[in-house]
N, C-alpha and C positions, 0 to 999 in steps of 0.2 A: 591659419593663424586666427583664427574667427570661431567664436564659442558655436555649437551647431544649432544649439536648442533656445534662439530666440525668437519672444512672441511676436512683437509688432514691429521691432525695427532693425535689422541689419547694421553695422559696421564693418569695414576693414581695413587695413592701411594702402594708400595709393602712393606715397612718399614717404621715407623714412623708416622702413623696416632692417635698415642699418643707419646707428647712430655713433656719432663721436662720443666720446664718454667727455664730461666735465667741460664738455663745449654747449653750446643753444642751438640746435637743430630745428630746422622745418619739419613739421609731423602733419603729414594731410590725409585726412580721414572720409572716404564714403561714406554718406549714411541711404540707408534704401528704404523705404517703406515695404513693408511686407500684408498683404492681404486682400481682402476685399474693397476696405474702407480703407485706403491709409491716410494718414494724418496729415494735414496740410502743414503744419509745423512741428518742432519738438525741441526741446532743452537738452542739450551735451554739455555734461561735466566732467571733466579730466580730475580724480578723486585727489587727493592729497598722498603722497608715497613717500618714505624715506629712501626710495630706490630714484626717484626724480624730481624735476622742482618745473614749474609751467610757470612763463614768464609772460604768457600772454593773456589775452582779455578770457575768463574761464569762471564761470561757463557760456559756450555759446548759444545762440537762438537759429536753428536751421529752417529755412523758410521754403514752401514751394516741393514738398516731399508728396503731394499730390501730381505734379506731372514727371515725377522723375525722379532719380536717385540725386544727390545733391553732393559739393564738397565742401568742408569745411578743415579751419587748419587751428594749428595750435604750435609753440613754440615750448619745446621741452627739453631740457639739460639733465644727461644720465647720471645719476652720482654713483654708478658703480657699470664696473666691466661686464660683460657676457650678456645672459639672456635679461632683461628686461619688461616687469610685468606692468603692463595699465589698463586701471580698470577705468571705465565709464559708467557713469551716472545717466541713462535714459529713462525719464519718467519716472519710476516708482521701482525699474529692474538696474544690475549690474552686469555690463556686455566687459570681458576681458579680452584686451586684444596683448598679443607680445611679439617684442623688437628684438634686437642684440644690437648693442654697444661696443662699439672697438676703439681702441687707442687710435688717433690719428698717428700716423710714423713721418714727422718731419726731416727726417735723415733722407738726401740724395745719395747716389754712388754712383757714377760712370755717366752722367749728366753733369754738366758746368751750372753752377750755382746762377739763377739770373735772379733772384732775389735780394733785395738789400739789406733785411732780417734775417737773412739764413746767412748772410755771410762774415765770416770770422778771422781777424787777421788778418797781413798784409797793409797794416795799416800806413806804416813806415813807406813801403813800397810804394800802393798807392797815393800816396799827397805826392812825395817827388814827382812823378812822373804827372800829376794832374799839374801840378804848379810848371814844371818843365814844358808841357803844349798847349798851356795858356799864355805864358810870359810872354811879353813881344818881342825879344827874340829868343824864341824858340828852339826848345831843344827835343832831337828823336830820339827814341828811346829804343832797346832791344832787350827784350826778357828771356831769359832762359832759363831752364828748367825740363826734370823727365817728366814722362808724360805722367797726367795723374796728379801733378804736383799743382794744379791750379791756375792756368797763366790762363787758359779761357776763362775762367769766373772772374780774373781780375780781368782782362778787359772787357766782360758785362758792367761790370762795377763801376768802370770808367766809361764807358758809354751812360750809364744811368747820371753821371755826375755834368758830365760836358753837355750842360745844356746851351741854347743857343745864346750869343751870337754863334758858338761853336757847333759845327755839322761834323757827328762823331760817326763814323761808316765802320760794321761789324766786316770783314774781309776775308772769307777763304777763299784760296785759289781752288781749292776741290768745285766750290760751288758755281764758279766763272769757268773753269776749264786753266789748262796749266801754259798756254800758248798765249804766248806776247800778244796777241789782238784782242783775245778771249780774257785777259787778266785786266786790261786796262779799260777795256769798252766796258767790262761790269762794275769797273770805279764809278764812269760816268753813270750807268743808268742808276746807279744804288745812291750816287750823289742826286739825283735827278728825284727819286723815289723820295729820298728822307728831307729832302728839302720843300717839298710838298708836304710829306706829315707833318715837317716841325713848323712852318710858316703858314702854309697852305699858298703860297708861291710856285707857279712853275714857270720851273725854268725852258730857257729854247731848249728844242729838239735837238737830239744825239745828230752830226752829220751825217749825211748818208754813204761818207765813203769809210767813218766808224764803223756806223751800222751793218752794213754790207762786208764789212774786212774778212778777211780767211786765213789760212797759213801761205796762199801767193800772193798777199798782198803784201809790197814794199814797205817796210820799216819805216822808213826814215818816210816816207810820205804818212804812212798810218800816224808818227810820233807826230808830224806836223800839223794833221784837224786834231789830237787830240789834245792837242796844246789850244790849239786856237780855241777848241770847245770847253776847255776847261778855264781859259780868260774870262770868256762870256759867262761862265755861271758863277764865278768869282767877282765879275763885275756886277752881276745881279743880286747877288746875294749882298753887295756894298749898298747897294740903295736902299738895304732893310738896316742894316745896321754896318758903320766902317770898323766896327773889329772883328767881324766876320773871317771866320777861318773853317780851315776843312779840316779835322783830325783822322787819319787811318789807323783804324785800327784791327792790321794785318796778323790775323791767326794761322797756325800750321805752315809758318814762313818757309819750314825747313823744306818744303817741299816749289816753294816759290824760287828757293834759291838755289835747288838742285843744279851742280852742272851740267850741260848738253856735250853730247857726243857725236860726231861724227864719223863712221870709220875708224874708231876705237879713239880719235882722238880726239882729245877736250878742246872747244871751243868759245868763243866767248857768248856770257850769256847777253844777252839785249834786254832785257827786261832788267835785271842789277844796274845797267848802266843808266839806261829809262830813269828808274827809279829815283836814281841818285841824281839826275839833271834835274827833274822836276824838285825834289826836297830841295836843292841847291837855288833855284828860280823860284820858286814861288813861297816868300815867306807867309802866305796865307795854307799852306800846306803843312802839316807836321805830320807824322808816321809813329807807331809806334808796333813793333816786330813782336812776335813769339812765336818759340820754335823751343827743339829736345837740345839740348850741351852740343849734339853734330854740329848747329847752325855757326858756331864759334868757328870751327873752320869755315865752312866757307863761306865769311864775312869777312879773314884776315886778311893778310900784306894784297892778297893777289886779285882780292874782289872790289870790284867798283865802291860797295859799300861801306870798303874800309875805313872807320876813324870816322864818321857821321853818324852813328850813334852812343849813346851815353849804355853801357850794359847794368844791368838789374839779373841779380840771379836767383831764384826762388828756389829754398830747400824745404825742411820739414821747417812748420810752426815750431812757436816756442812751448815748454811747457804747459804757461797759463793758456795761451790762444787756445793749444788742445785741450785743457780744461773747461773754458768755455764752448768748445766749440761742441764737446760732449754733451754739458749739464745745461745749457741755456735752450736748446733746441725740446730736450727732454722734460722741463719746468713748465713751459707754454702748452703743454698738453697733460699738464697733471701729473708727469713721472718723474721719479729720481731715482739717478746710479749710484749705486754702492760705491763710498771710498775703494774698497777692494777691486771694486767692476772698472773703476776710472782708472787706477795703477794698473790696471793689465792692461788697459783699451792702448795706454799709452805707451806702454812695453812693445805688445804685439805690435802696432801703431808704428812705430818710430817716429810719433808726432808726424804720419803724414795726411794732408787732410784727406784723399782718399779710402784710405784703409779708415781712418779715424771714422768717416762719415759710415763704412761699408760695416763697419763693429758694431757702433752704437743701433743702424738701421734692422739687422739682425739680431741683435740683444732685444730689443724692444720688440719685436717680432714675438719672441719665446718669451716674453715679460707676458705679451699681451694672451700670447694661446692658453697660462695659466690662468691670467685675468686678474695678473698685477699690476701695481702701481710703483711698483720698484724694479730695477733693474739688477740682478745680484751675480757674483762669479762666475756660476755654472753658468749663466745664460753668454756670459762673452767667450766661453771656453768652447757653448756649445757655436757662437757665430764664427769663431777660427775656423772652427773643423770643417766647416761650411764652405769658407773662404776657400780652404785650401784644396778642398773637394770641388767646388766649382770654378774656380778662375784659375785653374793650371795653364789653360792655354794662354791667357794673360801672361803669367807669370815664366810661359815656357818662352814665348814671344820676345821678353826682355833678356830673358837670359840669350836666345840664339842671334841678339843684335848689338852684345857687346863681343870689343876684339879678341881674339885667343889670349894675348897677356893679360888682359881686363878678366877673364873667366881662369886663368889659371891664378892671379892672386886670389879674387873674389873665393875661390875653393879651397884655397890655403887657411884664409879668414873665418871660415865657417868650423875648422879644426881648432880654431884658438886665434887668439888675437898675432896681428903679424907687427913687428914692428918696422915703425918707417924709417927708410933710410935715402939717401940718394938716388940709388939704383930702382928705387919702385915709386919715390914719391908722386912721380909723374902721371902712374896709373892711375897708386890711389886718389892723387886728386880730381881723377877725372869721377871716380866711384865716388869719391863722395858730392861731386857735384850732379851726379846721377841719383842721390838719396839715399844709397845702398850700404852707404859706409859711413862711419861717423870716426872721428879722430880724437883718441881719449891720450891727456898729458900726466903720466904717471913721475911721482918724486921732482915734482917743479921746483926751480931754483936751486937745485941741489946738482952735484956731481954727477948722478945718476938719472937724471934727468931721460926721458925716454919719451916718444911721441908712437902711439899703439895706435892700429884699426879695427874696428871689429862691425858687424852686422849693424848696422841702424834698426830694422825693422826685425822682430822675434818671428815675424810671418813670415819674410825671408827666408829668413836662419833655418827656418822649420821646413820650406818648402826647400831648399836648395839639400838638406841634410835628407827629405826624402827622394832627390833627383838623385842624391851619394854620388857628388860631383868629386 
């Protein structure tokens, strides 16, 4: 990267030989002395370019190039994409050093948004549900939704907001283990942990017959310290502040609420019933659940849980939200999508934020390999092809985990729209509470009045027509 043919003094880049374009980057520059006599000090000028702008103090004075190579920095903003040329002013010569510039790509896909700027939509959703486990009496909530569809970025979102008096705890049972001691002993240390961050309080110690518990240890003795030990930190936490509450917020429920088997035959679970004493006793306690459309069963007539919480069901954004959730992320780093590039995103899309985020992150990808600042048709048509070529197994996954009736309408749908009737409505509403389906009302108020279903998503439609179900 470094001219070869300089006399006295050396440059090269030690930071910043990739630059964000039309952002301010750190640029840190070695200078070395080169010879017999090298110069105790020297003057660096970052030249003036229509390829970039230096916002920092320019030029500088480098000092101390007698014992040693030296660093010096400089803050520079690329005003255009790819390679990047700057020249330097040393002494009386011109040293060219060169960068490359790339679009930063704020688009997530297959990560849960923990950002409060990147996230879009839901707004409706989220206030209920903050105002519901704050109010003093309190209500639990259960979100539902297919996977993909957001219900972990909304409770990021909700944890980002529930600040204290309320202790808002992030909850997979993957990460505690799925076993009634192992699910509730990691409430306590997680409550133990974040009430330390958010106060810098700690609380007593987990008891030792928590801490020690296994799969032979008795229930109802285990339910019994972890009552007592969860009074005590609710007591504790009253001396910082009396509206002090614990909010949960339980993701990948559906695997929480799986039922157990014994001997082929269903049993009751202990942790559902757990669950529901505790929310029921302690109104310094609220919950709030997310799981896929399954956890609806079993949360009905037959589980502990039944009828304690308020349901929230999360499908595709709205038009606008996928709008913004396209062009705002794309603005903040210089780029914009073609009208043309956003009609498709949202097509393909079926306004879901997934696909939406996994379009726009791919479009701009091929935006940026040209070393554009726009986003245009072929560049979404070429991130479909991509889509459809790389997440089959995604997409094979969903198909192999709905029911036989659920996959022989869903196949019917992809030949043309089906119309609903009694005999299928059942399905389709469970497909369209999957995202997969959407329900179009052709000749409203009229005699012929007809309720259609057809694909939601064109990515779908596209992949399920090359699976030629």
């Amino acid at each position: 990267m470094a001219n070869q043919d300089w006399p006295a003094v050396n440059l090269c880049v030690i930071e910043g030989g990739s630059m964000r374009a039309l952002q301010t980057n750190l640029l840190i520059v070695q200078v070395s002395a080169l010879g017999q006599e090298p110069p105790q000090s020297v003057e660096v000028r970052l030249l003036e370019s229509e390829q970039y702008e230096v916002t920092s103090i320019n030029p500088v004075v480098v000092d101390g190039l007698d014992k040693g190579p030296r660093k010096t920095t400089f803050i520079v903003r690329p005003n255009r994409l790819g390679e990047v040329t700057l020249n330097f002013k040393v002494a009386d010569a011109v040293r060219t050093l060169y960068v490359i510039s790339q679009m930063e790509n704020p688009y997530t896909f297959g990560e849960p948004i923990r950002s409060d700027r990147m996230f879009f939509g839901r707004v409706a959703e989220r206030s209920e549900i903050f105002r519901g486990v704050t109010k003093a009496n309190k209500q639990n909530y259960l979100i539902t939704g297919p996977r993909r569809s957001g219900k972990t970025s909304l409770l990021y979102q909700l944890k980002i907001r529930l600040e204290f008096p309320f202790v808002a705890l992030m909850v997979t049972p993957e990460s505690f283990g799925h076993q009634h001691h192992e699910v509730f002993r990691g409430i306590l240390l997680r409550l133990r942990d974040q009430v330390f961050e958010t106060t810098g309080k700690e609380l007593p110690h987990v008891d030792w017959y928590i801490a020690n518990a296994s799969a032979e240890t008795p229930i109802d003795m285990f339910n019994y310290y972890f009552e007592k030990d969860l009074k005590r930190a609710i007591a504790d936490l009253s001396t910082i502040s009396s509206q002090a509450r614990v909010v949960l917020l339980i993701d990948e429920a559906t695997f929480l609420l799986s039922q157990s088997f014994e001997k082929g035959v269903e049993t009751h679970d202990s942790r559902q019933e757990f669950l529901r004493h505790l929310l029921q006793a302690f109104d310094r306690v609220a919950c709030v659940l997310a799981g896929t459309p399954q956890i609806l069963r079993m949360t009905s007539v037959t589980s502990p849980l039944y009828n304690i919480f308020s349901g929230i069901k999360l499908g595709g954004l709205s038009r606008q939200e996928t709008e913004r959730l396209i062009r705002e992320p794309a603005r903040s780093v210089g780029v914009d999508f073609e009208d043309e590039a956003v009609d498709r995103i949202t097509e393909l899309g079926g306004c879901s934020p997934y696909y939406t985020q996994a379009l726009c992150g791919l479009s701009l990808e091929s935006a940026n390999e040209d070393a554009r600042q726009s986003v245009l048709l072929p560049d979404v048509q070429q991130a479909a092809e991509t889509i459809l070529d790389t997440l089959d197994y995604g997409l094979q996954s969903v198909w192999e985990a709905l029911e036989p009736e659920e996959q022989k309408i869903l196949a019917k749908i992809v030949k043309e729209p089906v119309t609903v009737d009694r005999m299928n409505q059942d399905v389709i509403s469970r497909l369209v509470d999957m995202n997969l389906v959407q329900k179009v009302v052709r000749d409203a108020n009229t005699p012929k009045e007809k309720t259609f279903a057809s694909i939601k998503a064109m990515l779908d439609e596209q992949w399920l027509q090359r699976l030629r179900v």
